[in-house]
C-alpha positions, 0 to 999 in steps of 0.5 A, spaced: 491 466 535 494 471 539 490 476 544 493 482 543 488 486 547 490 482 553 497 482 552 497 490 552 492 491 558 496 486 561 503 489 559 499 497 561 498 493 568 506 491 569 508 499 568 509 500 560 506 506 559 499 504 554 502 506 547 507 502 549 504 496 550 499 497 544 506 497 539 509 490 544 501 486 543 501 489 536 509 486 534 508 480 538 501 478 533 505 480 527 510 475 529 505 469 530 502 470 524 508 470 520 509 463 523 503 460 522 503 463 514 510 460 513 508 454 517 503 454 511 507 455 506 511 449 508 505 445 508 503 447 501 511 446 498 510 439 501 504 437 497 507 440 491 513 436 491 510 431 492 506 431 486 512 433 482 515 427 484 508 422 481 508 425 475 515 425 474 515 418 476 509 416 473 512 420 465 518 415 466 513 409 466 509 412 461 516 413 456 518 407 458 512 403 455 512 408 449 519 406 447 518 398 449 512 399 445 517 402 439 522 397 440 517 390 439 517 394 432 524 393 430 526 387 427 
């Protein structure tokens, strides 16, 4: 998390007029939030894939069996 207070107080105490560091401080938190959202993202997309790939995985076996099972049937 980001202390956007005191970036702007620190940016007002280096000579940026207030307005000014407020707007910096502000941009500079909405940038770090945007990083931690599509970290998040990413971490979801991961989970999800991975569970795509079991089920898939896990529907091959279940087809094959079901069609092995079919197949003992045929003479």
């Amino acid at each position: 998390m980001v202390n956007t207070l005191s970036i702007a107080s620190d940016l007002s105490e280096a000579g940026i007029e207030r307005p000014h560091a407020e707007a910096i401080a502000n941009a500079i938190g909405t940038r770090q939030e945007d990083v931690a959202t599509k970290d998040f993202v990413r971490a979801e997309i991961s989970t999800l894939e991975t569970r795509l790939v079991r089920w898939m995985v896990g529907t091959v076996f279940a087809a094959s069996g079901l069609l092995f099972a079919a197949l003992r049937f045929i003479p």
